[in-house]
Structures are given as structure tokens and as C-alpha cells.
N, C-alpha and C positions, 0 to 999 in steps of 0.2 A: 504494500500500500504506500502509496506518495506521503513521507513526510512530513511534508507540509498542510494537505489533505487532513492527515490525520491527528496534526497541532488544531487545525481548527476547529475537528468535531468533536476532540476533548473539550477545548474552550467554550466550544457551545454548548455540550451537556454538563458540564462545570454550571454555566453562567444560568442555563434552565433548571438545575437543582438548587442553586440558590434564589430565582425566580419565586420558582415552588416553595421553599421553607420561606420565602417573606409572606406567601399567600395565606401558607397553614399558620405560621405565627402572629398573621395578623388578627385583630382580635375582633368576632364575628359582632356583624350588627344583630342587636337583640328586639324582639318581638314579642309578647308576652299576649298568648291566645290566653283570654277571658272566658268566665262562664256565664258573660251576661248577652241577654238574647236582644238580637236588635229588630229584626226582622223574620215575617218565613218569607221562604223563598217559592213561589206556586212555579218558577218553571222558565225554560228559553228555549226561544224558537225563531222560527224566522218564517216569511210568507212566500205562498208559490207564484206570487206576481210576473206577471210580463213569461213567465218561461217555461213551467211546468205541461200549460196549453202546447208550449210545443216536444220537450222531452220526453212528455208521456205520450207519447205518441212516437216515439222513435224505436231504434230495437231492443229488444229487453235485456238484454244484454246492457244497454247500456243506462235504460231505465234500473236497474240491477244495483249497478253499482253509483248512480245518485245514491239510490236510496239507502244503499247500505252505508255510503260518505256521510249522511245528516241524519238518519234513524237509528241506526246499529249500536246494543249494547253490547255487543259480543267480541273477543279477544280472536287474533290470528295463532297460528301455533308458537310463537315467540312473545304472546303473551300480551300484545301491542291491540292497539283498539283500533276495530275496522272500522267507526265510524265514531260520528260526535254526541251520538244520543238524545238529539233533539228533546226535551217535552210539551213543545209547544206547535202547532201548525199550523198556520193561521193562510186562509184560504179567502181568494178574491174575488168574490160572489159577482157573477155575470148580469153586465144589464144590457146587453142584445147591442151593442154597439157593432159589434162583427156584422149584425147581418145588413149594416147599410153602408158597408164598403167603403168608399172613398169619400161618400158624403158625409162620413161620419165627422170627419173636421178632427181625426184624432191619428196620431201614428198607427200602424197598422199591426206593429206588434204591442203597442199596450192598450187596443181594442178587446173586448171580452163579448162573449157570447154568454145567453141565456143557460140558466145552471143546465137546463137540459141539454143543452150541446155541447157541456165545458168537460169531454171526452177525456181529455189528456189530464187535465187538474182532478177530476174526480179518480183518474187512477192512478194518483200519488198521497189522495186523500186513503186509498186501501194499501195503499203499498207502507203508509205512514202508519196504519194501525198494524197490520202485521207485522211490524218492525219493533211493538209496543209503546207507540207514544198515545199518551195518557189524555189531551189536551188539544182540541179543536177551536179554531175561533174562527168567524168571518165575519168580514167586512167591506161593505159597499164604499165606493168611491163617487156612487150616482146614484139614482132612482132609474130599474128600468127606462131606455127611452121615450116609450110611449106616453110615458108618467112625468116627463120634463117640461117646463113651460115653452122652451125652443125646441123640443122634438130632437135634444141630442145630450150626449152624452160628455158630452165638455160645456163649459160654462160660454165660453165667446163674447165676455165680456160684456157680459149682462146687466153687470152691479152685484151687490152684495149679501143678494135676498137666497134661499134654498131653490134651487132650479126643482120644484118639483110643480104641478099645479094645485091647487086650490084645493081642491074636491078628490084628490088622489092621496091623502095620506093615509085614510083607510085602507088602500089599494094597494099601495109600497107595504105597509102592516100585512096585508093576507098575502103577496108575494115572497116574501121574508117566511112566514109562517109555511108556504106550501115548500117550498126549499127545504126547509129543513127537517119538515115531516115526510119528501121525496129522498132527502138522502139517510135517514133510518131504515125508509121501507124498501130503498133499491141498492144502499150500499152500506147498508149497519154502519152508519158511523151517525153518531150524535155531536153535534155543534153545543158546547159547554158555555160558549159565549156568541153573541155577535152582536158588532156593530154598528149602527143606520150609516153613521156620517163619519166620515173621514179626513180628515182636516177640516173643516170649514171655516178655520181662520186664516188659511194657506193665503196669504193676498198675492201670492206668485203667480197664482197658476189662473186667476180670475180675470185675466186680462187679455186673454187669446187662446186660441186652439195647439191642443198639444198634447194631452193625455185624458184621462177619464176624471171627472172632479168638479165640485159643486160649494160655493160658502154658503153659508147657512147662520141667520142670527143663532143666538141663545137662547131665546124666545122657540123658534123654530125647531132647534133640537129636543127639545123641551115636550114640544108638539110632539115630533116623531115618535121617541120616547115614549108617550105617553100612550099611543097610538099599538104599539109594536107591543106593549106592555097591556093591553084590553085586550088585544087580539089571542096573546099566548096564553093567558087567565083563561079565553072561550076554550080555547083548544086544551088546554092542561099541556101544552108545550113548557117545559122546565129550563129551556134557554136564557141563560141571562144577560140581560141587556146591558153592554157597556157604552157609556155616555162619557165624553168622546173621545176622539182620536186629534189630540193639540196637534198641531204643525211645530211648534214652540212655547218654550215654556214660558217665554215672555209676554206669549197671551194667558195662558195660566194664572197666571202671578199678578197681569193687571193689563194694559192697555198698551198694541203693541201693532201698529204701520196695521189695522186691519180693523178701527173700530172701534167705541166702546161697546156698541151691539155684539161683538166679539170677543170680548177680552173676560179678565178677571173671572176664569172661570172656574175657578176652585169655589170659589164662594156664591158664583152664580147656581153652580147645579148641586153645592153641598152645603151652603148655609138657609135652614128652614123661613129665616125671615126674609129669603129672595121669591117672595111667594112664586111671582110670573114663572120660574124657572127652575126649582126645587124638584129634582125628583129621587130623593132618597127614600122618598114613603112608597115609590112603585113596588111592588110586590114580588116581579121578575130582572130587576134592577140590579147589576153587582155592584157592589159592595167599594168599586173600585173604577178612576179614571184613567185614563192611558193618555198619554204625550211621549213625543218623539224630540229625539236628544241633537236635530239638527239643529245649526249653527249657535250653539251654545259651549262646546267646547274647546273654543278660544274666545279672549286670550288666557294663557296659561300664568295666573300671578302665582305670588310664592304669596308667603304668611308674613304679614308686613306691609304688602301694598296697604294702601289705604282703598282700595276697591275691592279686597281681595273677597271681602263677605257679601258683596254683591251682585257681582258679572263674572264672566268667566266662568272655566272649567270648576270650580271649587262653590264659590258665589252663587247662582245661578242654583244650585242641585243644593244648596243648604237652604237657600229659601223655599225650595220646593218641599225639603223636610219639613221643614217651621211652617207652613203655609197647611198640610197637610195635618198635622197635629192639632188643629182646630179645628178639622168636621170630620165626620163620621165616615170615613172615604180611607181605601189607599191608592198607590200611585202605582200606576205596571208603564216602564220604557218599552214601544213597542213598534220603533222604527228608526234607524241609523243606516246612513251610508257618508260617503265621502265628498265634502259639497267643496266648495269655491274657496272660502275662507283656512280651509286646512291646509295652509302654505305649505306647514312643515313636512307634507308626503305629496306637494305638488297638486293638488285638489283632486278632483276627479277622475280625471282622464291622464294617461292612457291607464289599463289597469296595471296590476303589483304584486307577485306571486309572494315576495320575500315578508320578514320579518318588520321592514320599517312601517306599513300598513296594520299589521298586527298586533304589533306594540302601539301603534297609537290608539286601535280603536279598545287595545286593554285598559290602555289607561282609563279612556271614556266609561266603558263596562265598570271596572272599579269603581269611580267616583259616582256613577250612577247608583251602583249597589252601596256605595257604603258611607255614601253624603247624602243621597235624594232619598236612600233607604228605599229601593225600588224593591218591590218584589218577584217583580218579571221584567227580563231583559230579551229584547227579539230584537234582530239585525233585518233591516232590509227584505231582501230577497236572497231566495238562496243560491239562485246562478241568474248568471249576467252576461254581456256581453263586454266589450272593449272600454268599460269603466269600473271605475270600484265602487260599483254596488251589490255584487252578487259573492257571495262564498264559494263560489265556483265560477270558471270561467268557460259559456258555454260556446262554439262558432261550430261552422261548415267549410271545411278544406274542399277547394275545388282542384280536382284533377286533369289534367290532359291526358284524353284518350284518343285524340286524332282529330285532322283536320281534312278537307279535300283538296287537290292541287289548284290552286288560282283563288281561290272562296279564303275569307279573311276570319268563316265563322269558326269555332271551333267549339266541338261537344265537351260536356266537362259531366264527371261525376261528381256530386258535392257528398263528401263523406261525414258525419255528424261526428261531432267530438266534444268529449270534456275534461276537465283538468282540477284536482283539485288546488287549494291555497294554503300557503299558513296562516291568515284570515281564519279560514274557517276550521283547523286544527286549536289557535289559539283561542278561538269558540268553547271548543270541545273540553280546554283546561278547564271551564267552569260546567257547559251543560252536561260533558258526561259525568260528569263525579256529582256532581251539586244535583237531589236528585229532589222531584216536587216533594214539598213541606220538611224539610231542611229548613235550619234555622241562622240563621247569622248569628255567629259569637264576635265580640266586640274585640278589637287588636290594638292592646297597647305598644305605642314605638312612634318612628315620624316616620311616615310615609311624604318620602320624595318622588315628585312630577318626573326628575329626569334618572332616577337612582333606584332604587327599590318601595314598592308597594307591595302590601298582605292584605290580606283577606281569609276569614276563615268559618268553615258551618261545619254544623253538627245534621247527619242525617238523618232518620227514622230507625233507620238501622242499627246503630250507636255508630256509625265509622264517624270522623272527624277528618274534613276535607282543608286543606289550606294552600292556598293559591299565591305565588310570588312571582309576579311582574317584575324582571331586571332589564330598566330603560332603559342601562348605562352600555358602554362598550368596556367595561372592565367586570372580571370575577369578583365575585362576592363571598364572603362565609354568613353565615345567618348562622343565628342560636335559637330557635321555637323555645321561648319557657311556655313548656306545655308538658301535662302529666305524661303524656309517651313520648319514650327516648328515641324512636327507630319509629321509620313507615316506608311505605312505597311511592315511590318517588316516577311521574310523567314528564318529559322536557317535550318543550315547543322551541326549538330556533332555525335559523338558516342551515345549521349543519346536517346533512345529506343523512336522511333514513330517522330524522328527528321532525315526525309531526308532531305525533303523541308517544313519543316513545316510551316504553316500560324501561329504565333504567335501575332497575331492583331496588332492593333496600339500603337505605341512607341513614345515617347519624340527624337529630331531629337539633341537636347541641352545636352541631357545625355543618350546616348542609352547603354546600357548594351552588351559586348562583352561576349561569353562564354568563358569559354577554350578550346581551342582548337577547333573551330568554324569559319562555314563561314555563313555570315550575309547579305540579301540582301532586301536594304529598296525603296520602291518606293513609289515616293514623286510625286501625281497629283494637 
């Protein structure tokens, strides 16, 4: 061997053993899991928006393996988890916009069809129970067309009133109703939730043609609500009605670019003295609001700002707590993707297989769970196309199979493909372990934006689940003061064959953070 060669590879395993002894004698950040309960956890999911309509419908084979990516509690022979274990699916109930084609004034892939024709969505709705997820929801983004004051399924810049007509709210009430007592009698799955209205404070999307979508006062919701709720009472339908789906939680909270017909709506639909708009005494009513964690998670202050308690990533999701603690309501997050404002991963477009998307929307996920005290966290959709909005990424490879001599046209086969993410693995560090009615234990220590966050719950089971997001690009030692010394330990990061990898059992006193890594130990 060369010499010189071999002077270096000494030095270099010399210089990486002294590396390593600064690593292990550094002394571990401490954590101290509680046995105080902060929240249950009912569940996380994501919805089959914009894509399901087309993959369920593809070859099963490949329908196969979505499902086994987002539904699957079951281990590979290495002990590794074939999927993310979804418990929630939340399903986008058709209002016939497909069947008026290009008049519909809406893209053509987030048109939807009436439930009776939504072939593809209904058979990932079965493929989802067979897979055991617990937990059904749906929700309109419209009123059937026929049922809209403009005869369509987008707003087109109406104003800011519910695009439904007059004399049809009855009408949406036994359409909603016949849905969901067609999909017990044709495909046993029962819808545990759903909801009328879908953002209706979105002031985005109410200005022109683009996707399926309707505002609606508070007053209005109120109406539907009340509406959808007489109807299930005649029927003995046990679905319960969630009121509503925020666009932002700065309508939530108070008056925000959409209105005060739209705003402040925690206390619109959960304080009893809003008479006009109160519907906590409905009967099939849950119990709980949902809003969506868009453009709320920047900017990122530290503890110190003087904004820090009120905007931002931190700000924003503490008021949502404290705002929630005075009415009789909880909060489910029940829709995230990657929008404009997210500098730090480049916004939207194009999409992001790796870890730097992952980690950011971990972070989100955390502060949602363990500032806004959410009890349900649902991502978006669960495949997508050429942005990051989906946990998969789904397209059509086209092929060249020949051309004719002089002729410019040429045949192509489009082959269907998909691909998974570490998105949606670092999903799976919370939905497969963290399983419904888990309870959040409270985590003494700081939790750093850019450095290390914990998180941890107690299951039904008795297992105890604990989650460590490492922001940093440096290893870490953590010490868990927790009654079990050892568990099993899952890594999420960039490194090749690490979705959710089973990395056996670990020291609970000095566990090893990677960089740039999400970390989840369960402790029986």
C-alpha cells in the first residue's frame, strides 16, 4: 500500500475517533416526558382530492401499492413499515361539475363528479377500510351544480354570499343525506363526519374560475348546519356534522381580508350568546371545528420577539389554544400544503422528494399539535402532481413507440407512475405510531425552530410514542427523563433505505439524533 495513502487514512480514522468521543462526551440535550395529558389525539389523514378519481382507476397493481404507502399497519420482513397508517380519510364528495365539461369554468382535473360516478374515489374509500383505517370524513367544496345560484361549481366572482339558491338548502340537506346512506348500502363504509362548507372565508379563490369553491357568510353556515342536522334527526343518520373548514386561522380568531360576515368564528359558531349563528345545541353536531394551517407558518420568531405571542408559527397556534378554551368546541388541523410564503423550501413549485420539505412541514405538524393542541392533523392530499401538495408524487411517462416516415406525429404510450416522498414517511413518524385516542403527555425542555423539537403520547395500548424532529444539520445526543430506559427507535432522513426505518433498540438516556432527521421511539 502507498505510504503516503496510508499516512492519511490513519489520520483520518485518528481524526473521526476523536470526532466521535466529542459526540458521545458531549452532554445530551434533556427532555423530560410528563404524565400530564394535554390533548387526545382522534387521528391523521389526508384527503383523496384532485387524484384518487384518477389512480383508482388505474392498474391494481399500482392502486396496490398507494394504498398500502398511506393505509398499511403492517411491517416488511426487516421489520420496516410498508406504509404510514393513515387514521383518517377524508373524501371529496362530488357535485356533478365533471359532467358539464368545459363549461364548467373549472380545471379539468379538480372537477368532480356526482358520488354516483366518483368510481375511482369510492374505490380507495374500500381499499382504505380494508387497510383498517378507523375514520371517514367528507366534505363539499360546493353545492351540487344544479343547486348553485350561477349553475356552476366555482364561484366567478359573485360576491361573498353561499352560491347555493334560496329554496335548495333543504335539497343540499337530502343530497348529503342520500350519499351517505348510498355509501353504507353499496360500499359499507360509514362517513363518521362530514362537512357542508369548505373554506368559505377563502377570499382567494372568490374572484374567478379555477377550482370547485363557494364563500358563505356565518349566518349561512349556520343555515346549512342546521339544515343537514333536521335532515339526519329524520333519517336516524349518526353522521356528524363539522362546522367548518377555516381557510385560516386569522379568520378564526377575528376579522381577516374576507369580512366580518366571515370572520371570528370560534365564537360565532361556539359562543351561545351568538344567537344568529350558535350551533353547539345541534344534536348531530361534532363537538369540534377544523381550520387549515395555511399561510400561518411564517414568520418563524424565536421567544423574545415582541410578536412572538401573536403571529407566526408559534403566535398564531397559541391563540388558537386560548381562543378554544373558552367554548365548548375542539380544534382538528385538516388541511396543509406548500403555498407562496414558504421561502425557506422555495414555495410550491416544483415538487421535493428530500428531507428539507419534511422537516419543514414537521415542524408545522408539531406546533400544531403541541401549541394549537390540535387533535387531528390531515395534510392536503395525498398524491399530486408537479407541486408540493400531495405525499406522493403522481404523473404519466410518455413513450416513443414509432413514428411514420415524413409524418411529424408520433404514437406514444403514457405509462402511469408513482413515487413515494419523505413528506409523507415523515407523516408516518407520527400517524403510524400515534394511534386514535392517544393522548398527548406534556415535554419538559426548549424546543428549538431550527435545532431539536419533542413531542410525546401515551396510547390505549400503554406503549408511549415520542417523536424528535432534528432541524439542524449536526448530530445530536438527547436524554428522554422518562420511566423506560430503552425502546424502539424509526429514522426518517435523506439517507438511502431510511423512510421509516426500524433501527432497533436504543438507549432512551442518550439516543442519537441524525441530521436533519425525524426520530420516533416507542417505549412498551
Amino acid at each position: 500500500m502507498n505510504k503516503t495513502f496510508l499516512a492519511i487514512l490513519i489520520s483520518a480514522l485518528c481524526a473521526s475517533s476523536i470526532s466521535a468521543q466529542k459526540t458521545s462526551n458531549t452532554k445530551p440535550i434533556e427532555f423530560k416526558v410528563t404524565d400530564r395529558v394535554c390533548q387526545t389525539i382522534d387521528g391523521f389523514g389526508a384527503s383523496d382530492a384532485w387524484s384518487m378519481w384518477q389512480i383508482g382507476t388505474w392498474e391494481d397493481s399500482l392502486q396496490t401499492k398507494v394504498a398500502d404507502w398511506l393505509f398499511s399497519n403492517e411491517n416488511d420482513s426487516q421489520g420496516n413499515p410498508k406504509g404510514i397508517g393513515l387514521s383518517i380519510w377524508r373524501f371529496n364528495a362530488g357535485a356533478g361539475s365533471a359532467t358539464q365539461g368545459d363549461s364548467a369554468q373549472i380545471n379539468r382535473d379538480t372537477r368532480t363528479e356526482y358520488f354516483c360516478n366518483q368510481t375511482g374515489q369510492r374505490r380507495f374509500l374500500k381499499l382504505a377500510k380494508e387497510r383498517g383505517v378507523p375514520v371517514f370524513l367528507a366534505f363539499f367544496n360546493t353545492p351540487p351544480v344544479e343547486m348553485t345560484i350561477n349553475g356552476l361549481g366555482t364561484n366567478t366572482g359573485r360576491g361573498g354570499t353561499f352560491n347555493l339558491k334560496d329554496d335548495c338548502y333543504d335539497d343540499f340537506a337530502r343530497y348529503a343525506a342520500d350519499m351517505i346512506q348510498t355509501a353504507e348500502k353499496e360500499d359499507n363504509i360509514h362517513f363518521d363526519y362530514i362537512c357542508p362548507v369548505n373554506e368559505p372565508d377563502g377570499h382567494w379563490n372568490w374572484q374567478g374560475p379555477k377550482q370547485e369553491g363557494t364563500p358563505a357568510t356565518n349566518r349561512e353556515v349556520a343555515r346549512i348546519a342546521r339544515e343537514f342536522d333536521k335532515e339526519f334527526v329524520n333519517r336516524g343518520i349518526t353522521t356528524k356534522i363539522l362546522v367548518n373548514e377555516s381557510s385560516d386561522y386569522r379568520c378564526m380568531l377575528g376579522e381577516y381580508q374576507a369580512g366580518w360576515e366571515r370572520g371570528n368564528e370560534i365564537q360565532c359558531f361556539w359562543n351561545p350568546d351568538s344567537t344568529d349563528t350558535y350551533v353547539g345545541n345541534l344534536k348531530n353536531i361534532a363537538k369540534v371545528m377544523a381550520g387549515h394551517s395555511y399561510w400561518t407558518n411564517t414568520p418563524i420568531l424565536k421567544p423574545g420577539d415582541k410578536k412572538y405571542d401573536t403571529i407566526g408559527l408559534y403566535g398564531y397556534r397559541k391563540r388558537i389554544a386560548d381562543a378554544f378554551k373558552k367554548v365548548d368546541a375542539e380544534f382538528w388541523m385538516t388541511e396543509l400544503c406548500i403555498m407562496g410564503n414558504d421561502e425557506e423550501i422555495h414555495g410550491g413549485s416544483p415538487y421535493d422528494f428530500g428531507m428539507d420539505v419534511a422537516l419543514y412541514v414537521a415542524r408545522t405538524l408539531h406546533f400544531d399539535l403541541t401549541v394549537a393542541n390540535a387533535r387531528s392533523w390531515q395534510w392536503w392530499r395525498a398524491a399530486g402532481g408537479n407541486y408540493k401538495d400531495g405525499l406522493i408524487r403522481m404523473y404519466s411517462k410518455g413513450e416513443r413507440v414509432g413514428a411514420r416516415n415524413g409524418e411529424r406525429h408520433v404514437n406514444r404510450v403514457m405509462t402511469n407512475m408513482v413515487r413515494d416522498s419523505r413528506l409523507m414517511w415523515a407523516l408516518g413518524n407520527y400517524s403510524r405510531f400515534v394511534r386514535p385516542n392517544a393522548v398527548r403527555l406534556d415535554v419538559e425542555g426548549t424546543q428549538n425552530t431550527d435545532g431539536v423539537m419533542v413531542s410525546a403520547y401515551k396510547n390505549v395500548d400503554g406503549s408511549t410514542v415520542i417523536v424528535a424532529i432534528n432541524y439542524s444539520k449536526q448530530e445530536h445526543s438527547v436524554n428522554f427523563a422518562f420511566n423506560a430506559k430503552k425502546a424502539t427507535a424509526y429514522r426518517t432522513s435523506d439517507t438511502d433505505g431510511e423512510t421509516l426505518k426500524n433501527i432497533g433498540e436504543v438507549n432512551l438516556r442518550k439516543a442519537a439524533l441524525m441530521p436533519r432527521s425525524i426520530t420516533t421511539f416507542i417505549c412498551k
